[in-house]
N, C-alpha and C positions, 0 to 999 in steps of 0.2 A: 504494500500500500504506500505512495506515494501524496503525501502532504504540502501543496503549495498554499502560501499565503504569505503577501508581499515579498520582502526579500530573502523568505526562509524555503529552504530545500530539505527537506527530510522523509528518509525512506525508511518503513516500516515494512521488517517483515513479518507480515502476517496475513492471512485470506481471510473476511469472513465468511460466511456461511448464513448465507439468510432466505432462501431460497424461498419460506412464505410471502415474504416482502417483497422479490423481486416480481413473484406473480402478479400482484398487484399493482406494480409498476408498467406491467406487459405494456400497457400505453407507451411507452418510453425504452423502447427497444427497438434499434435500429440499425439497415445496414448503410456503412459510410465509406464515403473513397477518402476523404482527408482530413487533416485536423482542421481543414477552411470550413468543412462539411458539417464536422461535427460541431466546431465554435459556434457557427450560424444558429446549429438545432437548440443550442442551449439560450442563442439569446432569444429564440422565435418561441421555448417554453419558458424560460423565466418568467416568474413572476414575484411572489412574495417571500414564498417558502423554499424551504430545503429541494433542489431539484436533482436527481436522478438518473442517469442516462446512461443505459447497458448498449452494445454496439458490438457491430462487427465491421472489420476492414481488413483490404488486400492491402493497403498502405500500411507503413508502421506508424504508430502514431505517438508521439514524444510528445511526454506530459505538460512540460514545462512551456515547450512552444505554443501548444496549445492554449495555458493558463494565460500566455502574456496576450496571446489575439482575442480570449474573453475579456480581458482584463483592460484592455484597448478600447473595449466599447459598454462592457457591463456599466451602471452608474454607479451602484456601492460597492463598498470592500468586499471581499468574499475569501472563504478557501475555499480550493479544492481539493478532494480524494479521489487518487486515482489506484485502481488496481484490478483484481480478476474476483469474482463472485460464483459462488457456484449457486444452480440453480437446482432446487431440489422437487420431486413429487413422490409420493409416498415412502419419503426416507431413502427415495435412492437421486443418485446424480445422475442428471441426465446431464449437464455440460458445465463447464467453465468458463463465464465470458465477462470482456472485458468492461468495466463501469466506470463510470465518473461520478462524484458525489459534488453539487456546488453549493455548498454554505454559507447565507449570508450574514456578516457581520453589523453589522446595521439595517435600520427598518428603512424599506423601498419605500412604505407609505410616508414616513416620517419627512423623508429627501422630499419625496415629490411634493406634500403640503408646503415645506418652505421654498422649493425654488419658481411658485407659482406667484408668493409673498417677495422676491426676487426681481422676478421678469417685470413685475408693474415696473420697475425704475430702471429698465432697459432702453435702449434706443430703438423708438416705434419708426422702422424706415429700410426702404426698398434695398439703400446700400449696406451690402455685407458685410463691407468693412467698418462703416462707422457701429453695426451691432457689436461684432467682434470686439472693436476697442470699447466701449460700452460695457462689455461682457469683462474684458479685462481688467478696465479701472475700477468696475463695483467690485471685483473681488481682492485687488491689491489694496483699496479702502478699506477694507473692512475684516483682514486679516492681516495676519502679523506671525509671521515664519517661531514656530516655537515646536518643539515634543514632550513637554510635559505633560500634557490630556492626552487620555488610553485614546479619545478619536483621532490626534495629528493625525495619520493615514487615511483617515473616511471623508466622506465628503462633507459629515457632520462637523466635524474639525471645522471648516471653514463658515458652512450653514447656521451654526449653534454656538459654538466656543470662540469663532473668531482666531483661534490659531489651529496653523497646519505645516505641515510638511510639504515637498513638490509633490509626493501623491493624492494629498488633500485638495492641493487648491487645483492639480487637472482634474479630479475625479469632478470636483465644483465647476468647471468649467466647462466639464463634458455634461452634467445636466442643464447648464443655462443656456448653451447652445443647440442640444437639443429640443427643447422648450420652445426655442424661437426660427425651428427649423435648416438649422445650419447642422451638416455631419462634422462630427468633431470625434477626435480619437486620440487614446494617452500612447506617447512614445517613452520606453522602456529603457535605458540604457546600464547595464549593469559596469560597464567600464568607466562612467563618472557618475555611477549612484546616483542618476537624476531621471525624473520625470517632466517630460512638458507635454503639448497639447500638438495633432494636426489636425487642420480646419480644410472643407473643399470650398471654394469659392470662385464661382468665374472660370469654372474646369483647370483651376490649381491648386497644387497642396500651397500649403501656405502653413508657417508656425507659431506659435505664442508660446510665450514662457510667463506665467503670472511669478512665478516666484521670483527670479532671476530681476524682477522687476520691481518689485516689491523691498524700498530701500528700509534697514535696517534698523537703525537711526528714529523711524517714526516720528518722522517730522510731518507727514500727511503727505508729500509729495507722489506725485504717479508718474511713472516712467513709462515711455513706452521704447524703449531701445528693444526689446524682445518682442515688438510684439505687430503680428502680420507680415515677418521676415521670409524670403524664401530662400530654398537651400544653397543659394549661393553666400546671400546677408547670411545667412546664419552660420554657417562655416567659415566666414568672414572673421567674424567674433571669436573664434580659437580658443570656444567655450564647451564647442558640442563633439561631440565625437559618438556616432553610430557604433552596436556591438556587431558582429560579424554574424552572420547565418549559420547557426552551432545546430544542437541537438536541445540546447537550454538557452538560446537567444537569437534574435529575430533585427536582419539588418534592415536600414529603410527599402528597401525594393521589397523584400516580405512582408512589413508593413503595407505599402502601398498596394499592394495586390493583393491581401487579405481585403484592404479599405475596400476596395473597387469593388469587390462580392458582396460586402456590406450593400453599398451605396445602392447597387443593382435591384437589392432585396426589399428596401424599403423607399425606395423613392416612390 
């Protein structure tokens, strides 16, 4: 059993065995060509609770890559459990298949009541970009980079506590854009430990960093040197640095083509 939630990796060995439960899941059993495949299925059943998902695939499917392309669009915190379940009926096995468990760490309801209290003080207007920055400065207003609350990592963090960490204030930036119809997605980088946001607009990626932006200091100032950069400006800056397309990490071209199957699905 493999255990993702945010920067922790831990493998557990052990199978369970719950094979009454997985019956009842039968809803949620499927066969998948990729981990694109499967990330989609989890965001097209999520919803509040504990979600489920047993599978089969001719692909292999690495947990990790997977966790970061849910983790890309999901709006709250979550772990996941990954590993093999056997499926039982009258005390015998019939098979061994592979499952996902997605657990959420904060309440979905809770997010979506305030980012609706939110969106009223957004920028009501056709341009994308003036929402984005809009989207950007109420969040660098109103948070203040800190990890002492168990939420810095949620999007609560930013919503409720007013401090967060770079995975609070994207996970916050990925519901306010969603809200207001713009595709927005959290970029992962394990080689500088940071998170920030990519935005589609006008058939381009385009990036924000609230945190990066977000002066220290708390004098009230809003920066936008990070914000609506594209990958030229922002490689520019000799801030960001892409993780390479591993087995446990996911370069911007992975990204972008995971996006693209998003975008496909729900436009």
């Amino acid at each position: 059993m493999i255990l993702c939630s945010g920067c922790s990796w831990i493998k557990r060995e052990e199978t369970r065995a719950v094979g009454k439960f997985i019956e009842e899941k039968a809803t949620h059993f499927y066969e998948v060509e990729d981990e694109d495949e499967l990330a989609i299925l989890v965001l097209k059943n999520f919803d509040e609770e504990e979600l489920q998902i047993c599978y089969r695939s001719k692909n292999k499917i690495q947990p990790y890559r997977l966790y970061l392309k849910i983790k890309a669009v999901l709006p709250i915190k979550f772990e996941m459990e990954s590993g093999k379940i056997q499926m039982n009926m009258r005390d015998e096995i019939i098979e061994s298949v592979d499952c996902i468990v997605i657990r959420p760490l904060e309440s979905h309801h809770e997010v979506k009541q305030i980012v609706m209290q939110w969106a009223n003080e957004l920028e009501n207007s056709r341009d994308q970009e003036k929402v984005v920055q809009s989207i950007h400065d109420l969040i660098v207003k109103r948070t203040h980079y800190g990890m002492e609350k168990d939420t810095a990592f949620q999007a609560t963090g930013v919503f409720k506590d007013n401090e967060a960490v770079c995975e609070g204030y994207s996970l916050a930036f990925n519901n306010l854009a969603s809200s207001m119809h713009i595709p927005s997605f959290m970029i992962s980088s394990n080689t500088i430990n940071h998170a920030w946001n990519m935005v589609y607009i006008n058939g381009e990626w385009l990036f924000v960093d609230c945190t990066w932006d977000d002066p220290i200091n708390g004098d009230g100032t809003v920066y936008q040197n990070y914000c609506l950069m594209n990958e030229e400006e922002m490689m520019e800056t000799e801030r960001y640095q892409f993780d390479e397309n591993t087995e446990t990490t996911l370069d911007l071209k992975e990204y972008q083509k995971f996006a693209e199957k998003v975008l496909l699905l729900f436009e």
